[in-house]
N, C-alpha and C positions, 0 to 999 in steps of 0.2 A: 478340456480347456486347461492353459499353463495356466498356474499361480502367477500373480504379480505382483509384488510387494514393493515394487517402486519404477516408475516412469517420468519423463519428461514431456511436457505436451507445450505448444502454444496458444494462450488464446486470447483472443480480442475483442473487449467491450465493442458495443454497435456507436454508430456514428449519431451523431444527433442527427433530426432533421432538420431542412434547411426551411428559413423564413422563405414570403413570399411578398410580391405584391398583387395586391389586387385592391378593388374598386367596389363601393357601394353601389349598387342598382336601385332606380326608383323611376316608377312609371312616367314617362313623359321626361325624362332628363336621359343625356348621355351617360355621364355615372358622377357620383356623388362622393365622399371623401373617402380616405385610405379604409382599406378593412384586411389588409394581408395578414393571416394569425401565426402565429409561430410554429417551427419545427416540433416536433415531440423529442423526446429526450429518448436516448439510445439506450438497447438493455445493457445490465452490469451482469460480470463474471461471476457467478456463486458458486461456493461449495458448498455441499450437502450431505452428510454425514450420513450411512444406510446401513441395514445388519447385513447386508449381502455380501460376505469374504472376501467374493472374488469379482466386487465391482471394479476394481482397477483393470482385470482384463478389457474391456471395452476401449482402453486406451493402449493396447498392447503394437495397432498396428494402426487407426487413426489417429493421427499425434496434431491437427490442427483444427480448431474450433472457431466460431464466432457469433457471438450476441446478434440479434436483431437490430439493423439499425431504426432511429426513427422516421416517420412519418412526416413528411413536407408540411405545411402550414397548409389551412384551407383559407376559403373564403368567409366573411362576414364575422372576422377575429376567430374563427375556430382554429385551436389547436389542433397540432398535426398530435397520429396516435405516436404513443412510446412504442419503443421497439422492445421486445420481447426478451426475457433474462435467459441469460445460456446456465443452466445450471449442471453441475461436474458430479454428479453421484461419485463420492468414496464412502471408502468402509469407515465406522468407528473406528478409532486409533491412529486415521490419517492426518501424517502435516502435511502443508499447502506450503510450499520455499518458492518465494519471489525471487528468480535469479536476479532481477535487473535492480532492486532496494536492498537484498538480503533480509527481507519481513520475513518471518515464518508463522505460519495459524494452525491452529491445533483444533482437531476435531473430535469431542470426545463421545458425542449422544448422538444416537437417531434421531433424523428431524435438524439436528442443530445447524446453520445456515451463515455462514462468511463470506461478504461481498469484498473479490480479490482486484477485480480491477472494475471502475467506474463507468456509466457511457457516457457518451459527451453530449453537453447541452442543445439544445433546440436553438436553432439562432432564430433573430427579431423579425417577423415582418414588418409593413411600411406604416400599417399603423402606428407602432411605436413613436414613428419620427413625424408626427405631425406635431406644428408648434404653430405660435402665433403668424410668424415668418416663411412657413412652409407648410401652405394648405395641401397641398399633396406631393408628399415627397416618392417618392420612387427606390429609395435606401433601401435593405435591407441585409440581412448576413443571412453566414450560409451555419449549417451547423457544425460542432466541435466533434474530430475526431474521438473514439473510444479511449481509454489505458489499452495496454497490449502488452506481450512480452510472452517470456519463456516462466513456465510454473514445473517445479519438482513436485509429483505426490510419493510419500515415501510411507509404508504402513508400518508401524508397529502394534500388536496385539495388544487388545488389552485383557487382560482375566484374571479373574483370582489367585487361578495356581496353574503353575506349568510343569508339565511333563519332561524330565531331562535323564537322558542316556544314553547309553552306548547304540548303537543298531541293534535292533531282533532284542532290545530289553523288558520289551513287552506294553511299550505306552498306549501301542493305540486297541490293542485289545484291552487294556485296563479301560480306557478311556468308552470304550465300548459297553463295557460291563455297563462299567457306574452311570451312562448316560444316554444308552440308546446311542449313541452317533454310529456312524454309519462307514468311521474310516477305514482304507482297507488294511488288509493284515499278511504277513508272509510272512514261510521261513528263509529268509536272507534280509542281507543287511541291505539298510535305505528303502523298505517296504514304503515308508513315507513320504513321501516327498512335497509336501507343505503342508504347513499347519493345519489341524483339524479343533477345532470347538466343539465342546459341548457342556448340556446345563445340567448339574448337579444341583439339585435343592435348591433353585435359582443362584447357587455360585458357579461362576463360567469356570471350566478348566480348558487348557489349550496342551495340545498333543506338538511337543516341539520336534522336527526331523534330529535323528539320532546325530549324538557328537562322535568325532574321530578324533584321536591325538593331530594336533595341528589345525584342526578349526581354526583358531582364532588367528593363525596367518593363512588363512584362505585355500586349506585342505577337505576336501570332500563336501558335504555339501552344509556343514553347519555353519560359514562363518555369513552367510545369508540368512539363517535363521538366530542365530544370537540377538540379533538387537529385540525379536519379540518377546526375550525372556525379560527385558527390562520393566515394561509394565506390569509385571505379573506379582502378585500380593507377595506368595510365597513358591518357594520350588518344590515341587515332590520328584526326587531324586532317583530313578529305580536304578537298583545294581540287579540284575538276573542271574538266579537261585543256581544256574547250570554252569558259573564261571569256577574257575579252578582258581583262582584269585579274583575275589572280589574286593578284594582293599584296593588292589592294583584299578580295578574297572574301574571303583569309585575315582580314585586320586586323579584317574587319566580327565575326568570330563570336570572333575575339582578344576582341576588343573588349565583346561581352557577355557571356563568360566572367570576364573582370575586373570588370565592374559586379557580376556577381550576387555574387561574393566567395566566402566558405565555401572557401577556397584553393583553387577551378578552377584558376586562375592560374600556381598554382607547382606543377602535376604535371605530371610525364615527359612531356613529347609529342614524337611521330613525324607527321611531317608528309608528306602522301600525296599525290602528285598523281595524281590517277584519270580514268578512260577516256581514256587517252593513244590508242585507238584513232583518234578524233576531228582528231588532229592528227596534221601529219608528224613526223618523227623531227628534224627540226634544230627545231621548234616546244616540242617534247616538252624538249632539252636547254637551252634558251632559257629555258624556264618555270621549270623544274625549277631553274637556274642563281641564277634571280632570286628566287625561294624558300628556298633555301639562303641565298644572302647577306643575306637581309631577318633572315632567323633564325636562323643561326650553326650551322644542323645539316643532316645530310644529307638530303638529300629521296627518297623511295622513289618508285617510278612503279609501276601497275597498271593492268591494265587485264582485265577478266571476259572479253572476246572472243579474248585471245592469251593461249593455255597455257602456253607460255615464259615470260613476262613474268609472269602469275601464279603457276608454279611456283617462281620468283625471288622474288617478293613474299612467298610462303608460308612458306620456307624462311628467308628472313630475318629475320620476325618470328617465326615460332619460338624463335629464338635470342635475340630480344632480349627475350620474352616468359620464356623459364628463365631469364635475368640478372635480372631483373625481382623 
């Protein structure tokens, strides 16, 4: 199934029910005063917040919905039944954009619940309208259409710390190690292609798809995934241990990070030099060296193939992940 990280649907709270008239019955009379009960009230538009990713697929190819309307009045003043709530399953991190207000609602927890559009009232049966003047009136309304319109859901991730680099930099095998998940892995670039999750010592890391120079004006497939880097606590940066310039690698996705803006820019980063397996160990410090001094912070090494080295890498971000 494709990722979907934003669609437009329509949908339409239910209609009220309509009033009624009707009549008291009692043995031995024709019938006796008004008793028409009202409409039920029509269901409302909800969102619903859920941990499932790739809830937005569901809305990938049916793009129109609608609440239940309500229930006609009955007899003997009974209320008619309400109509039933249309509720939108999206993932955590989804906004809900009212094209037709420009409202936007933000979805941040599982379980959490936003009624987007209202249903319409229940109109009056003829009981209402009995008065001094009008022993049995025959009046009544019908019910109030639903809200309606066009709704943008658009996801951005939310996690701790996100994974950012080149292609083949080695995210989603890190991501693997540290967390069990399950995303796949190749040698070539764009192995990725949408975000993958997983839980580290209950902190979420998100596996972002690799950047290309030019991302950030809509080259390859990063400038779709940049916006999930916004949510994210801190960025864990991998430059991959097999580049012949790794300043260059780092600066390239520096460097589309700041165009795209939404302050990528100015979050936390940890900068990772990864599969150090690839190289020798005075290669490994060499790198590592001129990475620090380019960017004024300590540089981590890892590597998925040595336990040691990953145990160390695990353990260290831990800790900078509870300061965090």
């Amino acid at each position: 199934m494709a990722f979907v990280d934003e669609v437009t649907i329509h949908a339409a709270a239910g209609k009220g029910g309509d009033g009624v008239v009707r009549w008291l019955h009692f043995k031995g009379k024709e019938k006796g005063g008004p008793a028409g009960g009202d409409g039920g009230r029509g269901g409302d538009v909800i969102v619903e917040g859920v941990s499932d990713l790739a809830a937005l697929s569901r809305y990938r190819f049916e793009k129109t919905f609608e609440a239940g309307a309500g229930g006609a009045g009955e007899n003997d003043n009974r209320h008619g039944k309400n109509g039933d709530a249309l509720i939108l399953s999206v993932p955590v991190g989804t906004t809900a954009y009212r094209i037709d207000t420009g409202i936007e609602y933000e979805i941040v927890t599982a379980g959490e619940r936003i009624v987007i559009f209202r249903g319409g009232g229940g109109g009056r049966g003829n009981a209402h309208y009995k008065s001094s003047t009008n022993q049995n009136p025959f009046e009544h309304t019908d019910g109030v259409q639903g809200q309606a319109g066009d709704i943008r859901l658009s996801l951005k991730l939310i996690a701790d710390a996100g994974l950012v680099g080149l292609p083949s930099a080695g995210k989603s095998s890190l991501l693997n190690a540290l967390t069990r998940s399950k995303a796949k892995v190749g040698a070539y670039p764009f192995t990725t292609l949408e975000p993958n999750l997983g839980n580290f010592y209950g902190h979420i890391l998100a596996d972002i798809p690799g950047l290309i120079e030019g991302a950030s004006a809509g080259k390859g497939l990063g400038i779709r995934f940049l916006k999930h880097i916004e949510r994210t606590g801190i960025v864990l940066h991998l430059v991959s241990a097999d580049r012949d310039d790794v300043l260059a690698a780092y600066r390239e996705v520096r460097g589309e990070l700041t165009a795209f803006g939404h302050g990528l820019s100015d979050k936390p980063e940890l900068v990772i030099l990864s599969k150090t397996d690839l190289i020798s160990a005075s290669e490994r410090l060499a790198k590592a060296a001129l990475l620090s001094s380019a960017t004024g912070n300590e540089v981590l090494l890892v590597s998925v193939e040595e336990p040691m080295i990953l145990k160390n890498f695990s353990d260290h971000l831990a800790k900078i992940l509870e300061k965090e």
